[in-house]
C-alpha positions in Angstrom: -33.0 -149.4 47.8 -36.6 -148.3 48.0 -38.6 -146.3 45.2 -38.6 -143.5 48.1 -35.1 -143.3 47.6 -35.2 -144.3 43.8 -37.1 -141.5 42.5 -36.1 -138.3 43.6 -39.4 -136.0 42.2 -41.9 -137.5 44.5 -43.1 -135.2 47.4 -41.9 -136.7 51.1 -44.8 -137.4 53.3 -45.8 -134.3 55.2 -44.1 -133.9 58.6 -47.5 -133.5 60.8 -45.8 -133.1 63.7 -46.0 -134.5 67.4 -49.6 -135.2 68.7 -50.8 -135.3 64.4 -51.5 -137.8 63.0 -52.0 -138.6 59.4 -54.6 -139.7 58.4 -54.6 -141.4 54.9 -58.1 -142.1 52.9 -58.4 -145.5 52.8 -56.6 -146.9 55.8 -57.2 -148.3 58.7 -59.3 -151.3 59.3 -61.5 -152.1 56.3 -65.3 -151.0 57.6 -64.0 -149.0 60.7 -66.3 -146.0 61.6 -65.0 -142.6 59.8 -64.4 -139.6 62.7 -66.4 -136.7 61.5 -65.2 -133.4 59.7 -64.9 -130.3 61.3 -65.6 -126.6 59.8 -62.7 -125.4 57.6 -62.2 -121.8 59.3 -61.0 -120.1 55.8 -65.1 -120.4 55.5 -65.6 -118.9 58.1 -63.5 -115.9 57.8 -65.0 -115.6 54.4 -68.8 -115.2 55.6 -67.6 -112.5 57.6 -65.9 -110.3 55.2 -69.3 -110.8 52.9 -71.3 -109.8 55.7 -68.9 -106.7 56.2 -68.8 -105.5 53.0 -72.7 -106.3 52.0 -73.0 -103.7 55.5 -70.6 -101.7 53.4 -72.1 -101.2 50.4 -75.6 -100.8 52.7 -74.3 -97.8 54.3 -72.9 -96.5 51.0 -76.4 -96.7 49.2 -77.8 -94.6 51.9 -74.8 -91.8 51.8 -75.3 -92.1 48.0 -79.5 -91.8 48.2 -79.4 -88.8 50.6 -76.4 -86.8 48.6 -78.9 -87.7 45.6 -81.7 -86.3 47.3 -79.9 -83.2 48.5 -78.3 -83.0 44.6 -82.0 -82.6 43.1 -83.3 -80.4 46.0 -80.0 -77.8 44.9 -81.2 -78.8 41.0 -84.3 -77.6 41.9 -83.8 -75.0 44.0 -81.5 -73.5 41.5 -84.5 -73.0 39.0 -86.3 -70.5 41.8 -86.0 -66.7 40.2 -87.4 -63.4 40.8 -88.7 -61.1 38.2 -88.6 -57.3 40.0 -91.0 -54.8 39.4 -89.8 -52.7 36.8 -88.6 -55.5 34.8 -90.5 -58.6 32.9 -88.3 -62.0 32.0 -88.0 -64.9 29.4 -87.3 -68.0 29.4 -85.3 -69.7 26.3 -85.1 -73.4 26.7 -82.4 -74.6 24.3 -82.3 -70.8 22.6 -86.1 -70.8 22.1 -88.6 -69.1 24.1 -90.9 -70.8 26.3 -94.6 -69.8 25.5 -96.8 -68.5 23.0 -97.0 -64.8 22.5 -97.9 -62.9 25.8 -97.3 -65.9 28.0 -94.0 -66.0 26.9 -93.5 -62.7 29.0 -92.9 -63.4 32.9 -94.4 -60.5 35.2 -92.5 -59.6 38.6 -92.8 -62.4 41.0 -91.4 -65.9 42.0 -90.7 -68.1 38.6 -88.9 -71.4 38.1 -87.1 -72.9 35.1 -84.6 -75.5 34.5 -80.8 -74.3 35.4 -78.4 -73.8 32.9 -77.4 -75.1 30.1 -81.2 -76.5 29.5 -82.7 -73.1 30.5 -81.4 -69.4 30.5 -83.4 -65.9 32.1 -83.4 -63.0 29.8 -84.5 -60.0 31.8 -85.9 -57.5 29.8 -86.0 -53.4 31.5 -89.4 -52.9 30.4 -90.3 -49.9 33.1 -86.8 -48.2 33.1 -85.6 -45.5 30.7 -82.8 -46.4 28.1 -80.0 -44.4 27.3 -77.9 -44.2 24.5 -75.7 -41.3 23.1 -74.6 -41.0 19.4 -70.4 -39.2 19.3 -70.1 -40.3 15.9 -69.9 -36.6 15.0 -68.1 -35.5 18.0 -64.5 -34.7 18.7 -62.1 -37.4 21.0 -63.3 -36.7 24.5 -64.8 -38.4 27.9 -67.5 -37.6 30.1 -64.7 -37.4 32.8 -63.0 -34.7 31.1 -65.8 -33.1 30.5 -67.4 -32.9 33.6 -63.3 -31.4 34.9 -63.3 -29.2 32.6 -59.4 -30.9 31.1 -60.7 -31.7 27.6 -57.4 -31.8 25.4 -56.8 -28.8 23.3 -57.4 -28.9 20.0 -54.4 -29.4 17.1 -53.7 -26.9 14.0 -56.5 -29.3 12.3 -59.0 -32.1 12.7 -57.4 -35.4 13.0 -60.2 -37.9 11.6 -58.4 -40.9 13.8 -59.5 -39.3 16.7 -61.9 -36.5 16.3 -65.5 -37.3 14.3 -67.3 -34.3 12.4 -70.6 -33.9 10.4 -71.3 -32.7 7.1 -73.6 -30.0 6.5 -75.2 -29.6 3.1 -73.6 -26.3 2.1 -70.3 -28.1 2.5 -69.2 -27.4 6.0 -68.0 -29.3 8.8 -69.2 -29.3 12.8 -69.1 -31.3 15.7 -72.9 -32.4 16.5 -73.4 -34.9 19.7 -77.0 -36.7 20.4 -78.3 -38.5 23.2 -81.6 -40.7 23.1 -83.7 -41.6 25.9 -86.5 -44.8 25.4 -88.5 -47.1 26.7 -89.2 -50.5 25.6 -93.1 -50.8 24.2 -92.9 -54.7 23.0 -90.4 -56.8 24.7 -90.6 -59.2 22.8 -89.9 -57.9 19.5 -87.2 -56.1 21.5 -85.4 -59.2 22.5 -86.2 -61.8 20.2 -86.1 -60.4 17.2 -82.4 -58.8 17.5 -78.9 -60.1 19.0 -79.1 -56.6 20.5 -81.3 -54.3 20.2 -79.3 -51.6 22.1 -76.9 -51.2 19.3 -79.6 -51.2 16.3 -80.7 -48.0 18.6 -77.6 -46.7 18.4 -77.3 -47.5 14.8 -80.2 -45.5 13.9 -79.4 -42.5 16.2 -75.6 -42.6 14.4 -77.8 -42.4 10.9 -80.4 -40.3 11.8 -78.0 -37.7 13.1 -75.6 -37.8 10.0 -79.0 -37.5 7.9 -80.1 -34.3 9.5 -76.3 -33.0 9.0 -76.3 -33.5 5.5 -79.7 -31.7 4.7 -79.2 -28.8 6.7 -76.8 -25.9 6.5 -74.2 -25.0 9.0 -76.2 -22.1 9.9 -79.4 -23.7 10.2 -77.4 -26.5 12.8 -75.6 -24.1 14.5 -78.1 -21.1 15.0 -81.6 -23.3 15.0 -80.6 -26.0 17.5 -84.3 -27.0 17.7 -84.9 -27.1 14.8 -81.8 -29.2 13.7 -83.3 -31.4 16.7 -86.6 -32.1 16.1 -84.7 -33.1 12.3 -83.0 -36.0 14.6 -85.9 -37.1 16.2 -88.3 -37.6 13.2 -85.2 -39.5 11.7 -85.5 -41.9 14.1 -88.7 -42.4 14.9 -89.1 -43.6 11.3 -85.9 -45.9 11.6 -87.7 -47.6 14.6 -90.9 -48.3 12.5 -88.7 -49.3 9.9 -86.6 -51.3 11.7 -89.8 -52.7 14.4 -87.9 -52.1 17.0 -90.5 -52.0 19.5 -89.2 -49.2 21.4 -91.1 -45.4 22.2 -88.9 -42.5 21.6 -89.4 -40.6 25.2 -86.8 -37.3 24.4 -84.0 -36.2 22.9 -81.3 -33.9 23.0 -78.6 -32.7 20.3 -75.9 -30.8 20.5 -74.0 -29.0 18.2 -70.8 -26.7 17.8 -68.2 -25.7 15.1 -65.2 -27.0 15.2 -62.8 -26.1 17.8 -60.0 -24.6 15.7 -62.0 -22.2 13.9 -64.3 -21.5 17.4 -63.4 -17.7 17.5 -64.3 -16.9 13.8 -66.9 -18.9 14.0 -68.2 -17.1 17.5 -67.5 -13.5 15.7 -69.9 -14.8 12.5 -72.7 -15.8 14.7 -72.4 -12.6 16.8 -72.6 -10.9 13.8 -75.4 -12.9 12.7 -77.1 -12.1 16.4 -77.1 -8.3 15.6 -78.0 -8.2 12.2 -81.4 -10.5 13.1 -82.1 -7.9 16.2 -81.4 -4.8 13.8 -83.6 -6.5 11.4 -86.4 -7.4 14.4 -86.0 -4.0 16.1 -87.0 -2.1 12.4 -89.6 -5.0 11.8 -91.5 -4.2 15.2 -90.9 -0.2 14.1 -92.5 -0.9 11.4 -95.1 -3.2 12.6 -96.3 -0.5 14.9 -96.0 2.7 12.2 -98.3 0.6 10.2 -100.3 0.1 13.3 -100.6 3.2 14.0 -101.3 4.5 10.5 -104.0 1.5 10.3 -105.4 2.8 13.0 -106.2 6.3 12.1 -106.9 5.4 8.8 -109.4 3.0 9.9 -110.9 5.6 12.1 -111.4 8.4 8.8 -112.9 5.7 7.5 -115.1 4.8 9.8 -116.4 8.3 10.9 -117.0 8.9 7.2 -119.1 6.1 7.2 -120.6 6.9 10.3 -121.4 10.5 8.9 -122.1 9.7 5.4 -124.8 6.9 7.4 -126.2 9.9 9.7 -126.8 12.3 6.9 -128.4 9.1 4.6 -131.0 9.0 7.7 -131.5 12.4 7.9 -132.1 12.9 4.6 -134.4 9.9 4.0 -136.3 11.0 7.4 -137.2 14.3 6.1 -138.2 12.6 2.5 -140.4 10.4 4.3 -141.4 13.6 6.2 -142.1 15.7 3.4 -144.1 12.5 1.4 -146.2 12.0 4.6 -147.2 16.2 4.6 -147.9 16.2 1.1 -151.5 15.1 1.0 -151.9 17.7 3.9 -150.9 20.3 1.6 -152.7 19.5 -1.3 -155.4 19.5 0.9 -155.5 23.0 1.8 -152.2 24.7 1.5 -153.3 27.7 3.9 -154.2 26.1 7.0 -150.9 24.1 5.9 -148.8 26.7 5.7 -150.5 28.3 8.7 -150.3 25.1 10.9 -145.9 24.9 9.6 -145.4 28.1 10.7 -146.9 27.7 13.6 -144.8 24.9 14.9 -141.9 26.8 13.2 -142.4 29.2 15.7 -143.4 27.1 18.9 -140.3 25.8 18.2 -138.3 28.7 17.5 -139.8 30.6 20.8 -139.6 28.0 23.0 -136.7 29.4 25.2 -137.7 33.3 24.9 -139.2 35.2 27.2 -140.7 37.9 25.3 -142.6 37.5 22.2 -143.9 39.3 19.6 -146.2 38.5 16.7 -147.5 40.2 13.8 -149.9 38.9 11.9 -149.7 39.7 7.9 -152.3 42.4 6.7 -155.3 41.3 5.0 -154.1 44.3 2.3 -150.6 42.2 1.9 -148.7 45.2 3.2 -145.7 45.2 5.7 -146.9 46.0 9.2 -144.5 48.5 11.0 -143.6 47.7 14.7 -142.6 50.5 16.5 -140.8 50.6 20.1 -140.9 53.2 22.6 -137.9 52.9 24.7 -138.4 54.9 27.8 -135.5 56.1 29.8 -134.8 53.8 33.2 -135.4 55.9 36.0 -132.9 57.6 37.7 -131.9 56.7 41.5 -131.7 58.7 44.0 -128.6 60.0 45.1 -127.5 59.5 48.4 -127.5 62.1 50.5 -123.7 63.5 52.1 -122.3 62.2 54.9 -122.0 65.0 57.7 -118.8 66.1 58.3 -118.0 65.6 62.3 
């Protein structure tokens, strides 16, 4: 038998078929011409799948580039803000603002910044008023129930879970309520400075409005509202220098009432209180105007005495002055003197009368006697009778 046959673990020749033939390195005639190879077409097939996929991976660079492109324009894009008018922005880059001092402070415009996480807007409501309202002392309500007019009635006592009160500093309780308004001066101490400011406001209205409880008395809260106010207000104005808030105190309003369950006794004290002041007001202006009065003529006495005891000074200084300027006249020659005096004595005695009459003194220095002769006034004619018809 042949070695094909003999060992079973060698391969058979390959079956190549009708019209193959095999073709064996080596054989045939020793220096016959070789035919030539032809292309293997797995080659082929495999330059054409690299020229697919390279075209592949072509297009997907290009998808890739322009969803890049579009990716950074949106990136960009993002960062675009606007500031509004009444307002003024910041930028914090990683928590810290971008800027020194006043630039750090965006006016109202168009502003970019990175988009979040690296960058984050903090607008800040510099031109608008802030509000904030202080019930620390007030009882358990809402504005809605307020405003309806269904606040819940009040219980046999105050219930400190639920209702707040103020202590007054003659050791009685009310309910007092405040509400702040403010504007904000320096933004950035505003923002920067605090978590937020807003409740450091409220803080100091809360303190300053359980300070002005404590050093007043319930009448002086209750009966001098503005005055218990304006008590408020200066409290807080020195918190927010304290504090440097940066804010300006624009108005505020405080309100105050006893408490609920006492209301009526409370109401009956202060109408009490009403009538005693307008008693004691009404006798105060009667007063006022009896003294008034009683100034008034006093004042006038006074001043006519003056005015007379002045008029009679004048007089009598006039006629000293008169008497020293005639004096040399007289010593002169007291006759014609005394002659000339009584002469203007009597010009100015006579001056109105119609008849006068003047006897001169007798050289002897005795009396002249006048003597009158007062004739009868004529009789007139009677008139003669009527005759009789």
């Amino acid at each position: 038998m042949s070695d094909r046959h003999d060992h079973p673990d060698h391969d058979p020749e390959p079956d190549h078929g009708p019209g193959q033939t095999a073709v064996t390195p080596g054989s045939g005639p020793v220096g016959s011409p070789q035919p030539a190879a032809t292309p293997a077409a797995p080659a082929a097939v495999e330059d054409a799948g690299s020229q697919a996929l390279a075209e592949a991976l072509r297009s997907s660079f290009a998808i890739v580039k322009i969803i890049m492109g579009i990716l950074v324009i949106v990136f960009v894009g993002s960062g675009v803000f606007t500031v509004p008018s009444q307002k003024k922005a910041i930028i914090l880059r990683f928590g810290k603002p971008v800027g020194v001092g006043d630039e750090q402070l965006l006016g109202p415009g168009l502003h970019w910044s990175f988009p979040s996480p690296i960058d984050e807007v903090v607008y800040i409501p510099i031109g608008e008023i802030q509000t904030v309202t202080s019930t620390v002392g007030w009882y358990g309500t809402t504005p809605e129930a307020e405003a309806a007019g269904s606040e819940p009635e009040p219980g046999m006592s105050l219930n400190p879970a639920t209702e707040g009160y103020t202590l007054s500093a003659d050791g009685n309780i009310f309910h007092a309520r405040a509400t702040l308004r403010y504007r904000i001066s320096q933004p950035l101490q505003y923002e920067l400075n605090f978590v937020n400011a807003s409740n450091m406001v409220q803080s100091a209205l809360d303190n300053a409005l359980l300070k002005a409880s404590a050093h007043s008395t319930v009448d002086q809260a209750l009966l001098d509202a503005a005055g218990f106010q304006e008590k408020v207000l200066v409290r807080v104005r020195e918190l927010v220098d304290q504090l440097g808030l940066g804010i300006s105190v624009e108005q505020g309003e405080v309100r105050t009432i006893p408490p609920r369950q006492v209301k009526l006794a409370f109401q009956n004290v202060l109408t009490a209180e009403l009538e005693r002041r307008k008693a004691v007001n009404d006798a105060q202006a009667y007063s006022n105007r009896v003294f008034s009065t009683s100034l008034g003529e006093s004042n006038s006495v006074v001043n006519a005495g003056q005015t007379a005891r002045t008029r009679l000074l004048e007089e009598v200084a006039a006629e000293a002055r008169y008497f020293a300027d005639q004096l040399p006249h007289y010593r002169a020659n007291p006759k014609l003197f005394l002659t000339r005096l009584q002469t203007e004595t009597l010009h100015r005695v006579l001056t109105n009368t119609q008849d006068k009459i003047f006897l001169p003194a007798r050289s002897d220095g005795k009396p002249r006697e006048l003597r009158l002769q007062l004739s009868r006034e004529p009789q007139k004619p009677a008139a003669p009778p009527m005759p009789s018809p």
